[in-house]
N, C-alpha and C positions, 0 to 999 in steps of 0.2 A: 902807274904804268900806262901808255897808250899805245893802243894798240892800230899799229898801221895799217891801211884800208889799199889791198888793191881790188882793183878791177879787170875782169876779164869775162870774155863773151866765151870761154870753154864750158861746156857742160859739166857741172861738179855730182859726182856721182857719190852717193850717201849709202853707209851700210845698210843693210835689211833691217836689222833693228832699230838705226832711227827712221828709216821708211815704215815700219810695222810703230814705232808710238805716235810718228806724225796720225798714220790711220784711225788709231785709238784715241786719239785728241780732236780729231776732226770728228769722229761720231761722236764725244762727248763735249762736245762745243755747242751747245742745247740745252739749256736748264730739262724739256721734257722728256729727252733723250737722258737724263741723270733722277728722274723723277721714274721714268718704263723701268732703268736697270734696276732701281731700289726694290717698285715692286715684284719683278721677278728673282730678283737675286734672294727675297724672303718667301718664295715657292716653287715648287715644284717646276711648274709652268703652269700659262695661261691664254687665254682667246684674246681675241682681239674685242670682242665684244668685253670681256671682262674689263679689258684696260680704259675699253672706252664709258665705260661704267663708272667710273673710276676718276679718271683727267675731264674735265670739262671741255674736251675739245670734241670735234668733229670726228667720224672714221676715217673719212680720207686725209685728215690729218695725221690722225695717232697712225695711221698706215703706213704717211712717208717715214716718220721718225723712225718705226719701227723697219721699212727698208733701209736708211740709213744705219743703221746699227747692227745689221743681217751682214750689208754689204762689207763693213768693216771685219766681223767675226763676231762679235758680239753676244750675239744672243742666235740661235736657228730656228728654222719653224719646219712643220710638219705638217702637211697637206692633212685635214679629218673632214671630207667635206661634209657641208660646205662650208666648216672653220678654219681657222689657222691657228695650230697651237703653237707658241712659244715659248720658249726656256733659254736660259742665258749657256752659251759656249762655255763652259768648265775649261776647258782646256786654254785656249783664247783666253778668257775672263784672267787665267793665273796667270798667264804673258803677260797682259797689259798688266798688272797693278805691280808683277816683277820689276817691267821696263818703267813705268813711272817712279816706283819708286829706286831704281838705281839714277834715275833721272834726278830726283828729288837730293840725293843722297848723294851726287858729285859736289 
C-alpha cells in the first residue's frame, strides 16, 4: 500500500496526548536522563549531590538533565535548602509509560 503525501502550509494540530508523549520522549531522548529515572524510580528520592555521586558527570550537568525531565513532568523537586530533593512524578510517570505503551501496542 502507498501512502500519498500531501503538502500543506496549515498548521496541524495534534491531540494532547500525542502532545503529552512527544513531551515524554523528548525528556527521555538522553541515555542520562534514562540512567537519573532508573535511580530514582528504585527510591524514595534523592539530592542532586547524591546523583552526582553517582553519574560521573559534572553538577551543572546532572542539573540540566535533571531540568529537562522536571520540565516534562517527570520527576519534581522540593526546595531543602541548600539541596534539591528529587523524586519521580507518580502520577505523570503512569501517563507516560500508559501513552508509550498504547503507542507501542497500535
Amino acid at each position: 500500500m502507498r501512502l500519498e503525501m500531501k503538502r500543506t502550509l496549515e498548521h496541524i494540530e495534534y491531540d494532547e496526548q500525542t502532545k503529552r508523549l512527544a513531551a515524554f520522549a523528548k525528556a527521555l531522548a538522553h541515555p542520562t536522563r534514562i540512567e537519573i529515572l532508573k535511580l530514582l524510580e528504585g527510591q524514595s528520592c534523592c539530592f542532586t549531590g547524591d546523583l552526582v555521586d553517582v553519574l560521573p558527570l559534572a553538577q551543572s550537568t546532572v542539573s540540566q538533565h535533571l531540568n529537562e525531565l522536571k520540565k516534562a513532568g517527570l520527576i519534581q523537586g522540593e526546595l531543602k535548602p541548600p539541596k534539591i530533593k528529587y523524586c519521580i512524578n507518580k502520577k505523570n510517570w503512569e501517563e507516560a509509560k500508559k501513552l508509550f505503551a498504547n503507542f507501542f501496542d497500535k
